[in-house]
C-alpha positions as CSV (number, residue, x, y, z in Angstrom):
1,X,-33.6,-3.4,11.1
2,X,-36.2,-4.7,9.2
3,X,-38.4,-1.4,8.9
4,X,-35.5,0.1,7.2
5,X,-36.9,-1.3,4.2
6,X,-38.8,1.4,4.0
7,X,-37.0,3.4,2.9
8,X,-36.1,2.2,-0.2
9,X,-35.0,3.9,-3.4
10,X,-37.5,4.9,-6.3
11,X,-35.5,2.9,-8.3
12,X,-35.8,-1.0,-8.1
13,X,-33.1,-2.9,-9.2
14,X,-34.8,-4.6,-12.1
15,X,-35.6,-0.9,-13.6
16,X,-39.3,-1.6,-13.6
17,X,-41.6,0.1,-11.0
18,X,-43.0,-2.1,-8.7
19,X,-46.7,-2.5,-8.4
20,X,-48.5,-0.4,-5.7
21,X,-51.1,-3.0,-3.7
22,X,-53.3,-0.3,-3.1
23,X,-54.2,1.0,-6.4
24,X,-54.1,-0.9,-10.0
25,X,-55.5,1.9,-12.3
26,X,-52.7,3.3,-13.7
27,X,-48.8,4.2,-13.8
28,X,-49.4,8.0,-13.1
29,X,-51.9,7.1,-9.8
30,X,-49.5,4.3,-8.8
31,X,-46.8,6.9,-8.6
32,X,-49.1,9.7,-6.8
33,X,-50.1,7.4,-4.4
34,X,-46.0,6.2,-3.7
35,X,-44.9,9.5,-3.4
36,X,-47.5,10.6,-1.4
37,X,-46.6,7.7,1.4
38,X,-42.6,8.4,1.2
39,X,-43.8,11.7,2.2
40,X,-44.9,10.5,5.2
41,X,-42.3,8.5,6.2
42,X,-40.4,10.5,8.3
43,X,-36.1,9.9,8.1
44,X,-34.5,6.7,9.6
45,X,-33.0,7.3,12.7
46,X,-28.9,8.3,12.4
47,X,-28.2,5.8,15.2
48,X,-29.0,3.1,13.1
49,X,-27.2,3.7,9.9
50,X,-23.9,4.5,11.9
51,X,-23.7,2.5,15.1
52,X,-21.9,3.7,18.2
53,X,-18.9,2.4,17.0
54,X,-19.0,3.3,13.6
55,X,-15.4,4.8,12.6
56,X,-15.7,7.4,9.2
57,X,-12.3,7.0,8.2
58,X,-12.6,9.1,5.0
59,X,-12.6,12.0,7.3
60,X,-8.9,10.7,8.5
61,X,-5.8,12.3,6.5
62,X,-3.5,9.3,5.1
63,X,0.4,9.2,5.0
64,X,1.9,7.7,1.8
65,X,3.0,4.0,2.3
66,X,6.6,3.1,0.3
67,X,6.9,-0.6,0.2
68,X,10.4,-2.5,1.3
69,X,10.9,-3.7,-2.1
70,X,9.4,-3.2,-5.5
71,X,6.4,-5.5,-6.6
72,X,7.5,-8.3,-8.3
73,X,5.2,-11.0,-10.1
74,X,5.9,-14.1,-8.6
75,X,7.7,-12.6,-5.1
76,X,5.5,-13.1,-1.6
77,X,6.6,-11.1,1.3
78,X,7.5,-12.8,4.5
79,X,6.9,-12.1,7.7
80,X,7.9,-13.8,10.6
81,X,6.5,-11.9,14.1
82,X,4.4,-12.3,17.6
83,X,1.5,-10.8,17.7
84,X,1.0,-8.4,20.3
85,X,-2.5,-6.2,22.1
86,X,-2.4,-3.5,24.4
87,X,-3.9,-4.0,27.3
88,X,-7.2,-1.9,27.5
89,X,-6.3,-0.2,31.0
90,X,-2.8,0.6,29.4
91,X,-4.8,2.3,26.1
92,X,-6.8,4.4,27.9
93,X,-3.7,6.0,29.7
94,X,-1.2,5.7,26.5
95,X,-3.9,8.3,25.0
96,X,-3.0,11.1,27.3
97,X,0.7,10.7,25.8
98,X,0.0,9.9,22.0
99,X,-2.1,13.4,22.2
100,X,1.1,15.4,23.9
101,X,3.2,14.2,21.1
102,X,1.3,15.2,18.1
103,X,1.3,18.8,19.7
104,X,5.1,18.5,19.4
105,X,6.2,16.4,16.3
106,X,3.8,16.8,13.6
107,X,3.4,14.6,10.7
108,X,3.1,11.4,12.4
109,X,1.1,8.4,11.2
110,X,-0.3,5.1,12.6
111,X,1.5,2.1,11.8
112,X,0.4,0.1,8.9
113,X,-3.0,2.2,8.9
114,X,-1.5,5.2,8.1
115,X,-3.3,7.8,9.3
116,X,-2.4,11.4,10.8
117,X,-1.7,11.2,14.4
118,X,-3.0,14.7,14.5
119,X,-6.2,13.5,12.9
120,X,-7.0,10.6,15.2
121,X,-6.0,13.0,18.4
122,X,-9.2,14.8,17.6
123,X,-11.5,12.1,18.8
124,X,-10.2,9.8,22.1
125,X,-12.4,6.7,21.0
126,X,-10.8,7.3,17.3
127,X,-7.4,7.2,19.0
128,X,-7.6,4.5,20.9
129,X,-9.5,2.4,18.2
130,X,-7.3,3.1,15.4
131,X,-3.9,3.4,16.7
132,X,-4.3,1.3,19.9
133,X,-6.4,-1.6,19.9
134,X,-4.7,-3.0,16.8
135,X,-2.6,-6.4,16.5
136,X,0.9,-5.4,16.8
137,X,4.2,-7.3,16.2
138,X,7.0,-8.0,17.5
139,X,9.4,-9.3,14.0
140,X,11.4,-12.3,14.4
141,X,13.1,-12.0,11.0
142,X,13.4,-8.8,8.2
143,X,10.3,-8.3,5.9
144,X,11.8,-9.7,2.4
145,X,10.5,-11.2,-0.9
146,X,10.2,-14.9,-1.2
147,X,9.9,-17.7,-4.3
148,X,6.2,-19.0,-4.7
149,X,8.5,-22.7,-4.5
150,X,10.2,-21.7,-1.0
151,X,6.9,-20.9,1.1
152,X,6.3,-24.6,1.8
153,X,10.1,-25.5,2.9
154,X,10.2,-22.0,5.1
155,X,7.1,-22.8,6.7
156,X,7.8,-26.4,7.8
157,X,11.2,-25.7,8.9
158,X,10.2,-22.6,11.1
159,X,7.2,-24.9,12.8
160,X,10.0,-27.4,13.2
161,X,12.4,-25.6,15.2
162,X,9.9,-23.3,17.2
163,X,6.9,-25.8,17.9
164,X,8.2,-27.0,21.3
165,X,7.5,-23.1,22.8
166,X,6.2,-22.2,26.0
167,X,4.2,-19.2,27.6
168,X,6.1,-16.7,29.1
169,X,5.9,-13.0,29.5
170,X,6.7,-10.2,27.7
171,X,7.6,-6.5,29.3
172,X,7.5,-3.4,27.3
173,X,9.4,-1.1,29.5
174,X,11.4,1.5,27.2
175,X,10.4,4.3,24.9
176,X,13.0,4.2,21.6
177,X,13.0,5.6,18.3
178,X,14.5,3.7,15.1
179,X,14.7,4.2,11.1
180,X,14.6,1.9,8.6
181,X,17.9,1.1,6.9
182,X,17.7,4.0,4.5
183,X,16.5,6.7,6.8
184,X,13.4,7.8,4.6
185,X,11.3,6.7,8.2
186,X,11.9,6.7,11.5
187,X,9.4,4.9,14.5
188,X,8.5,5.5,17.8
189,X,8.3,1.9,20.0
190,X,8.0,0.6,23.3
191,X,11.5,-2.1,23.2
192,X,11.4,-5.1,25.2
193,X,14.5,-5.0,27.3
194,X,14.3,-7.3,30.4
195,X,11.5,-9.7,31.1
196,X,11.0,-11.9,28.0
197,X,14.4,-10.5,26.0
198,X,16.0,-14.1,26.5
199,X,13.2,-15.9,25.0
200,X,12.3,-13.6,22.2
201,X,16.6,-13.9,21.6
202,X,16.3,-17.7,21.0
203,X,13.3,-17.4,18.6
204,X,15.0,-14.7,16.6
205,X,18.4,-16.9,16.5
206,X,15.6,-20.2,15.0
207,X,14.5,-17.9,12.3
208,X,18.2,-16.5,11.4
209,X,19.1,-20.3,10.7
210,X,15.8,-21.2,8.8
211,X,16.2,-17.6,6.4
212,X,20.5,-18.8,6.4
213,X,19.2,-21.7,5.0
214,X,16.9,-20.0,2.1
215,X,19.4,-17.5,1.2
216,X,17.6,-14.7,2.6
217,X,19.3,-11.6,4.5
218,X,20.0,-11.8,8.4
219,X,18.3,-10.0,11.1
220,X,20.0,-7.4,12.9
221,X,22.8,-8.6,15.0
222,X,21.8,-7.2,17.9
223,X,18.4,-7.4,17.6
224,X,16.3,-4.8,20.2
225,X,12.4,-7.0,20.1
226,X,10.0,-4.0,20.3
227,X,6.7,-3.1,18.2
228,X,6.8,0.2,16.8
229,X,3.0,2.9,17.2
230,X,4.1,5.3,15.3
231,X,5.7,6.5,11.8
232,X,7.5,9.9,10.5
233,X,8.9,10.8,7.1
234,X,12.5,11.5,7.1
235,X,14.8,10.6,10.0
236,X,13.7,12.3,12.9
237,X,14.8,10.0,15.4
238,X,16.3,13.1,17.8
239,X,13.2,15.2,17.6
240,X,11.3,12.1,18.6
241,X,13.6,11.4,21.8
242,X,13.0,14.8,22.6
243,X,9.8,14.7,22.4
244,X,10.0,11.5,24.7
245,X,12.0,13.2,27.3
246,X,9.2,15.9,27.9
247,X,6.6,13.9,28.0
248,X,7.5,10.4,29.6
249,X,10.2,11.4,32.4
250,X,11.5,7.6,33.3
251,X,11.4,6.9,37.0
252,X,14.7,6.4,38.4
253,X,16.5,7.2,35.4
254,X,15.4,4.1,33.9
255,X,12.1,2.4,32.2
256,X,8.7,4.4,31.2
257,X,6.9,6.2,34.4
258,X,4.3,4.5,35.8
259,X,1.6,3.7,33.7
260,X,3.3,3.8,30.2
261,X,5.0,0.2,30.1
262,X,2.8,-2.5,29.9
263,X,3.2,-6.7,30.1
264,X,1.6,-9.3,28.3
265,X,2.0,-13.1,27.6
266,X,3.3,-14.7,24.4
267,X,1.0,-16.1,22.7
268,X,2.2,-17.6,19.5
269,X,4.4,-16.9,16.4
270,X,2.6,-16.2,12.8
271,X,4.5,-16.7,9.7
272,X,2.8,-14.2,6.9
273,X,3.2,-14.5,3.2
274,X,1.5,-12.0,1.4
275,X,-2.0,-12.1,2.5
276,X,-1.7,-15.8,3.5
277,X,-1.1,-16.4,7.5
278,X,0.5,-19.3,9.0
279,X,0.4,-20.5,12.7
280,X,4.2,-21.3,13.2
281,X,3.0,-22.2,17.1
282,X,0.1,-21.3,19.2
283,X,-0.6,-21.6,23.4
Protein backbone atom coordinates (compact mmCIF):
# COMPACT_ATOMS: atom_id res chain seq x y z
CA UNK A 1 0.00 0.00 0.00
CA UNK A 2 2.74 2.15 0.37
CA UNK A 3 3.14 3.22 -3.41
CA UNK A 4 -0.29 4.49 -3.24
CA UNK A 5 1.23 7.56 -2.16
CA UNK A 6 1.74 8.38 -5.26
CA UNK A 7 -0.86 9.38 -6.14
CA UNK A 8 -1.49 12.14 -4.13
CA UNK A 9 -3.48 15.26 -4.64
CA UNK A 10 -2.02 18.58 -6.13
CA UNK A 11 -3.14 19.99 -3.09
CA UNK A 12 -1.15 19.41 0.13
CA UNK A 13 -2.79 19.89 3.24
CA UNK A 14 -0.86 22.82 4.48
CA UNK A 15 -1.90 24.80 1.11
CA UNK A 16 1.65 25.34 0.14
CA UNK A 17 3.22 23.40 -2.77
CA UNK A 18 5.76 21.11 -1.76
CA UNK A 19 9.18 21.38 -3.08
CA UNK A 20 10.22 19.35 -6.11
CA UNK A 21 13.89 17.52 -5.27
CA UNK A 22 14.68 17.56 -8.69
CA UNK A 23 14.60 21.08 -9.67
CA UNK A 24 14.89 24.43 -7.32
CA UNK A 25 14.68 27.23 -10.01
CA UNK A 26 11.40 28.27 -9.82
CA UNK A 27 7.55 27.77 -8.98
CA UNK A 28 6.49 27.66 -12.72
CA UNK A 29 9.46 24.75 -13.57
CA UNK A 30 8.63 23.00 -10.17
CA UNK A 31 5.10 22.68 -11.40
CA UNK A 32 6.12 21.54 -15.16
CA UNK A 33 8.25 19.10 -13.99
CA UNK A 34 5.21 17.65 -11.26
CA UNK A 35 2.78 17.55 -13.84
CA UNK A 36 4.87 16.12 -16.22
CA UNK A 37 5.65 12.96 -13.77
CA UNK A 38 1.75 12.50 -12.70
CA UNK A 39 1.45 12.07 -16.30
CA UNK A 40 3.30 9.23 -16.15
CA UNK A 41 1.96 7.57 -13.49
CA UNK A 42 -0.38 5.38 -14.81
CA UNK A 43 -3.98 4.81 -12.44
CA UNK A 44 -3.81 2.71 -9.13
CA UNK A 45 -5.13 -0.49 -9.54
CA UNK A 46 -9.23 -0.84 -8.66
CA UNK A 47 -8.47 -3.98 -6.64
CA UNK A 48 -6.80 -2.06 -4.24
CA UNK A 49 -8.94 0.92 -3.47
CA UNK A 50 -12.06 -1.57 -3.09
CA UNK A 51 -11.01 -4.91 -1.82
CA UNK A 52 -12.84 -8.14 -2.64
CA UNK A 53 -15.03 -7.61 0.03
CA UNK A 54 -15.74 -4.17 -0.29
CA UNK A 55 -19.66 -3.65 0.12
CA UNK A 56 -20.88 -0.02 -1.76
CA UNK A 57 -23.86 0.36 0.20
CA UNK A 58 -24.88 3.77 -1.22
CA UNK A 59 -25.94 1.80 -4.23
CA UNK A 60 -28.50 -0.05 -1.75
CA UNK A 61 -32.18 1.50 -1.44
CA UNK A 62 -33.03 2.15 2.38
CA UNK A 63 -36.48 1.57 4.15
CA UNK A 64 -37.46 4.28 6.67
CA UNK A 65 -36.81 3.24 10.40
CA UNK A 66 -39.81 4.45 12.99
CA UNK A 67 -38.46 4.13 16.50
CA UNK A 68 -40.67 2.29 19.42
CA UNK A 69 -40.85 5.38 21.28
CA UNK A 70 -40.14 8.99 20.80
CA UNK A 71 -36.55 10.33 21.79
CA UNK A 72 -36.49 11.54 25.04
CA UNK A 73 -33.37 13.39 26.71
CA UNK A 74 -32.53 11.45 29.54
CA UNK A 75 -34.37 7.86 28.37
CA UNK A 76 -31.87 4.82 27.24
CA UNK A 77 -33.46 2.02 25.47
CA UNK A 78 -33.14 -1.50 26.78
CA UNK A 79 -32.58 -4.49 25.40
CA UNK A 80 -32.37 -7.67 26.78
CA UNK A 81 -31.61 -10.62 23.92
CA UNK A 82 -29.24 -13.78 22.82
CA UNK A 83 -27.29 -13.17 20.22
CA UNK A 84 -27.62 -15.38 17.47
CA UNK A 85 -25.27 -16.32 13.73
CA UNK A 86 -26.34 -18.36 10.99
CA UNK A 87 -24.49 -20.98 10.27
CA UNK A 88 -22.45 -20.35 6.95
CA UNK A 89 -23.63 -23.76 5.25
CA UNK A 90 -27.26 -22.74 6.24
CA UNK A 91 -26.55 -18.92 4.50
CA UNK A 92 -25.54 -20.14 1.49
CA UNK A 93 -28.79 -22.28 1.02
CA UNK A 94 -31.33 -19.54 2.91
CA UNK A 95 -30.19 -17.35 -0.27
CA UNK A 96 -31.96 -19.47 -2.81
CA UNK A 97 -35.23 -18.65 -0.63
CA UNK A 98 -34.69 -14.92 0.43
CA UNK A 99 -34.29 -14.41 -3.60
CA UNK A 100 -37.84 -16.37 -4.26
CA UNK A 101 -39.53 -14.16 -1.86
CA UNK A 102 -38.55 -10.78 -3.05
CA UNK A 103 -40.01 -11.93 -6.48
CA UNK A 104 -43.30 -12.34 -4.63
CA UNK A 105 -43.64 -9.68 -1.74
CA UNK A 106 -42.01 -6.59 -2.67
CA UNK A 107 -40.92 -3.90 -0.37
CA UNK A 108 -39.14 -5.92 2.06
CA UNK A 109 -36.10 -4.73 4.08
CA UNK A 110 -33.21 -6.20 6.23
CA UNK A 111 -33.63 -6.00 9.79
CA UNK A 112 -32.06 -3.17 11.62
CA UNK A 113 -29.92 -2.42 8.26
CA UNK A 114 -32.75 -1.56 6.39
CA UNK A 115 -32.09 -2.15 3.12
CA UNK A 116 -34.32 -3.40 0.01
CA UNK A 117 -34.51 -7.10 -0.10
CA UNK A 118 -34.93 -6.53 -3.80
CA UNK A 119 -31.67 -4.58 -3.87
CA UNK A 120 -29.45 -6.97 -1.95
CA UNK A 121 -31.05 -10.04 -4.23
CA UNK A 122 -29.12 -8.54 -7.02
CA UNK A 123 -25.76 -9.64 -5.78
CA UNK A 124 -25.47 -13.33 -3.77
CA UNK A 125 -22.32 -12.21 -1.75
CA UNK A 126 -24.39 -8.77 -0.99
CA UNK A 127 -27.15 -10.98 0.25
CA UNK A 128 -25.61 -13.17 2.21
CA UNK A 129 -23.33 -10.42 3.76
CA UNK A 130 -25.83 -7.93 4.56
CA UNK A 131 -28.84 -9.78 5.48
CA UNK A 132 -27.22 -13.10 6.62
CA UNK A 133 -24.09 -12.98 8.33
CA UNK A 134 -25.33 -10.41 10.80
CA UNK A 135 -25.71 -10.83 14.75
CA UNK A 136 -29.29 -11.60 15.35
CA UNK A 137 -31.33 -11.81 18.54
CA UNK A 138 -33.48 -13.58 20.10
CA UNK A 139 -35.41 -10.71 22.86
CA UNK A 140 -35.80 -11.78 26.38
CA UNK A 141 -37.79 -8.76 27.32
CA UNK A 142 -39.78 -5.68 25.17
CA UNK A 143 -37.48 -2.89 23.81
CA UNK A 144 -38.53 0.14 26.22
CA UNK A 145 -37.10 3.46 27.55
CA UNK A 146 -35.18 3.36 30.83
CA UNK A 147 -34.01 6.16 33.65
CA UNK A 148 -30.25 7.05 33.34
CA UNK A 149 -30.56 6.05 37.61
CA UNK A 150 -32.19 2.46 36.86
CA UNK A 151 -29.34 1.08 34.35
CA UNK A 152 -27.13 0.12 37.26
CA UNK A 153 -29.97 -1.74 39.51
CA UNK A 154 -31.40 -3.52 36.05
CA UNK A 155 -28.07 -4.71 35.21
CA UNK A 156 -27.00 -6.20 38.49
CA UNK A 157 -30.26 -7.86 39.09
CA UNK A 158 -30.50 -9.48 35.54
CA UNK A 159 -26.68 -10.86 36.04
CA UNK A 160 -27.98 -11.97 39.42
CA UNK A 161 -30.68 -14.19 38.46
CA UNK A 162 -29.28 -15.46 35.02
CA UNK A 163 -25.41 -15.87 35.83
CA UNK A 164 -25.67 -19.58 36.84
CA UNK A 165 -26.65 -20.49 32.90
CA UNK A 166 -25.58 -23.38 30.92
CA UNK A 167 -24.92 -24.27 27.20
CA UNK A 168 -27.51 -25.82 25.51
CA UNK A 169 -28.99 -25.74 22.10
CA UNK A 170 -31.11 -23.74 20.15
CA UNK A 171 -33.41 -25.10 17.01
CA UNK A 172 -34.95 -22.79 14.56
CA UNK A 173 -37.38 -25.01 12.99
CA UNK A 174 -40.55 -22.80 11.82
CA UNK A 175 -41.11 -20.08 9.33
CA UNK A 176 -43.73 -17.35 11.07
CA UNK A 177 -44.68 -13.98 10.44
CA UNK A 178 -45.55 -11.28 13.31
CA UNK A 179 -46.37 -7.30 13.56
CA UNK A 180 -45.53 -5.09 16.06
CA UNK A 181 -48.34 -4.06 18.41
CA UNK A 182 -49.62 -1.41 16.22
CA UNK A 183 -49.53 -3.13 12.93
CA UNK A 184 -47.45 -0.37 10.98
CA UNK A 185 -44.79 -3.69 10.45
CA UNK A 186 -44.96 -7.02 10.09
CA UNK A 187 -41.60 -9.66 10.14
CA UNK A 188 -40.70 -12.77 8.69
CA UNK A 189 -38.72 -15.19 11.45
CA UNK A 190 -37.52 -18.53 11.93
CA UNK A 191 -39.45 -19.35 15.83
CA UNK A 192 -37.80 -21.59 18.09
CA UNK A 193 -40.45 -24.21 18.90
CA UNK A 194 -38.88 -27.38 20.36
CA UNK A 195 -35.26 -27.92 21.16
CA UNK A 196 -34.15 -25.00 23.42
CA UNK A 197 -38.01 -23.45 24.04
CA UNK A 198 -37.77 -24.58 27.83
CA UNK A 199 -34.64 -22.84 28.49
CA UNK A 200 -35.17 -19.70 26.52
CA UNK A 201 -38.99 -19.90 28.69
CA UNK A 202 -37.08 -19.63 32.12
CA UNK A 203 -34.74 -16.81 30.94
CA UNK A 204 -37.67 -14.79 29.58
CA UNK A 205 -39.78 -15.50 32.99
CA UNK A 206 -35.91 -13.92 35.05
CA UNK A 207 -36.25 -10.86 32.95
CA UNK A 208 -40.28 -10.43 33.40
CA UNK A 209 -39.50 -10.36 37.38
CA UNK A 210 -36.34 -7.98 37.11
CA UNK A 211 -38.56 -5.37 34.44
CA UNK A 212 -41.84 -6.23 37.35
CA UNK A 213 -39.55 -4.96 39.62
CA UNK A 214 -38.52 -1.46 37.63
CA UNK A 215 -41.99 -0.76 36.65
CA UNK A 216 -41.51 -1.59 33.13
CA UNK A 217 -44.16 -3.37 30.73
CA UNK A 218 -44.25 -7.30 30.57
CA UNK A 219 -43.25 -9.49 27.76
CA UNK A 220 -45.79 -11.28 25.82
CA UNK A 221 -47.55 -13.90 27.76
CA UNK A 222 -46.98 -16.46 25.57
CA UNK A 223 -43.86 -15.57 24.40
CA UNK A 224 -42.84 -17.47 20.75
CA UNK A 225 -38.41 -17.03 21.07
CA UNK A 226 -37.53 -16.49 17.35
CA UNK A 227 -35.24 -13.74 15.48
CA UNK A 228 -36.97 -12.03 12.88
CA UNK A 229 -34.76 -11.52 8.82
CA UNK A 230 -37.01 -9.53 7.40
CA UNK A 231 -39.34 -6.31 7.62
CA UNK A 232 -42.56 -4.92 5.61
CA UNK A 233 -44.60 -1.77 5.95
CA UNK A 234 -48.07 -2.26 6.87
CA UNK A 235 -49.43 -5.62 8.20
CA UNK A 236 -48.87 -8.08 5.65
CA UNK A 237 -48.61 -10.95 7.77
CA UNK A 238 -51.05 -13.21 5.22
CA UNK A 239 -49.25 -12.33 2.10
CA UNK A 240 -46.08 -13.24 3.89
CA UNK A 241 -47.48 -16.83 4.89
CA UNK A 242 -48.36 -17.21 1.52
CA UNK A 243 -45.47 -16.48 0.20
CA UNK A 244 -43.99 -19.12 2.78
CA UNK A 245 -46.25 -21.82 1.72
CA UNK A 246 -44.92 -21.63 -2.04
CA UNK A 247 -41.63 -21.52 -1.35
CA UNK A 248 -40.73 -23.59 1.86
CA UNK A 249 -43.26 -26.71 1.66
CA UNK A 250 -42.71 -28.17 5.50
CA UNK A 251 -41.93 -31.86 5.40
CA UNK A 252 -44.43 -33.81 7.02
CA UNK A 253 -46.76 -31.16 7.60
CA UNK A 254 -44.54 -29.80 10.09
CA UNK A 255 -41.05 -27.81 10.51
CA UNK A 256 -39.02 -26.04 7.48
CA UNK A 257 -37.85 -28.68 4.58
CA UNK A 258 -34.64 -29.72 4.74
CA UNK A 259 -32.11 -27.35 4.68
CA UNK A 260 -34.04 -24.17 5.84
CA UNK A 261 -33.93 -24.74 9.86
CA UNK A 262 -30.83 -24.44 11.34
CA UNK A 263 -29.28 -25.23 15.20
CA UNK A 264 -26.91 -23.40 17.10
CA UNK A 265 -25.69 -23.24 20.80
CA UNK A 266 -26.48 -20.48 23.31
CA UNK A 267 -23.98 -18.60 23.94
CA UNK A 268 -24.73 -15.81 26.34
CA UNK A 269 -27.35 -13.10 27.11
CA UNK A 270 -26.43 -9.16 26.33
CA UNK A 271 -28.16 -6.50 28.07
CA UNK A 272 -28.04 -3.22 25.63
CA UNK A 273 -28.66 0.34 26.69
CA UNK A 274 -28.47 2.65 24.14
CA UNK A 275 -25.13 2.16 22.52
CA UNK A 276 -23.66 0.70 25.78
CA UNK A 277 -23.60 -3.32 25.88
CA UNK A 278 -23.49 -5.44 28.85
CA UNK A 279 -22.55 -9.12 29.29
CA UNK A 280 -25.49 -10.33 31.51
CA UNK A 281 -23.61 -14.12 31.10
CA UNK A 282 -21.21 -15.50 28.69
CA UNK A 283 -20.02 -19.56 28.04
Amino acid sequence: MDFLLAYGSDDESDGAPSPSPFCSNGGDSNRALKNEVSDMLPPPPLDLLQPPNYIDYSSLTQGSRIRNFPHVEGIYALHIYIPVHIPATTRKQMVLTMKKLSSIVPRLYAVDSDFALIELCKDDSKLEKVLLSREFHISLGRTVGIKVDQIDSIVTMLRTKLHSQRQYWIEFDKWETFANDDCTRSFLSLEVTGTGLQEITQQINAVTEVYKLHGLPEFYKDPRPHISLLWGPGDIRYNLKQAVLQIDKPRNGAGLSQGHGFKCKFSGIVCKVGKKSYDICKI
